[in-house]
C-alpha positions, -999 to 999 in steps of 0.1 A, spaced: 0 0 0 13 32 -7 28 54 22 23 90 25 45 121 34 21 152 46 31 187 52 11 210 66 15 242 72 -10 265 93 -9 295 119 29 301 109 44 263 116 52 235 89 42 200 104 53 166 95 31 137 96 28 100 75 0 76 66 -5 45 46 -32 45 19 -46 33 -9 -52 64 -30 -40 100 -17 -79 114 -12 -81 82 13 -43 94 29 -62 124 31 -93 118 47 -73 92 73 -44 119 79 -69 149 92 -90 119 108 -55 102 129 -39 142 132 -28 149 169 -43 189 169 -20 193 208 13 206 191 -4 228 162 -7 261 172 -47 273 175 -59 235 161 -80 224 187 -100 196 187 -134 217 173 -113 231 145 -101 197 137 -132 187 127 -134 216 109 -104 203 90 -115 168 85 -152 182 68 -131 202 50 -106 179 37 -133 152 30 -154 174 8 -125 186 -16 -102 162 -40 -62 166 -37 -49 188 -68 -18 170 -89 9 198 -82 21 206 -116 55 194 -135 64 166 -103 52 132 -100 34 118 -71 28 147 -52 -7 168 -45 -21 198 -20 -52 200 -2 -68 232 15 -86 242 39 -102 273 57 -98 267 96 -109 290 118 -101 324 89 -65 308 87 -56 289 55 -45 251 60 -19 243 31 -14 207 29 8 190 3 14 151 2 39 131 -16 38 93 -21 69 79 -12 80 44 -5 59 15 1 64 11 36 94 23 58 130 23 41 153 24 73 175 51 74 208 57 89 196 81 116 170 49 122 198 26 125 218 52 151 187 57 172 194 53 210 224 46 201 262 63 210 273 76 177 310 81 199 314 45 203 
């Protein structure tokens, strides 16, 4: 199943979140659904539903010349919600800051 990179960015801040899904308007719909509002700035839980009706109601846009990435909108609150999601890699590639994790980097 494809995985799923999102960026949002709302209320001045850029966050960083990931889903798996079948099609990105299903990452979509399960991303604003799973979201943790606590560390974005004026997202409460009320406005996150405001997000999710939002995000469910409108189709991702293909961004223009790149390939497997869209953007999503949404009016929260007066402030714009930019979201932009790029497919990447089936599943989890490890990486070498995953492989370091916990883990000396001195020894």
């Amino acid at each position: 199943m494809p995985f799923y990179t999102f960026f949002l960015e709302f209320a001045g801040g850029t966050y960083i979140s990931q889903v798996e899904a079948a099609s990105p308007k299903l990452a979509c719909v399960l991303w604003a659904k799973e979201l943790n509002p606590e560390p974005i700035k004026g997202l409460g839980q009320n406005s996150k539903s405001v997000l999710i009706e939002e995000i469910e109601a409108d189709e991702p846009v293909a961004v223009r010349n790149t390939s497997n990435v869209w953007c999503v909108s949404a009016l929260v609150r007066g402030k714009l919600a930019l979201v932009t999601l790029v497919q990447t890699e089936n599943g989890k590639v490890e990486t070498e800051t995953n492989k370091t994790k916990g883990k000396n980097p001195q020894s």
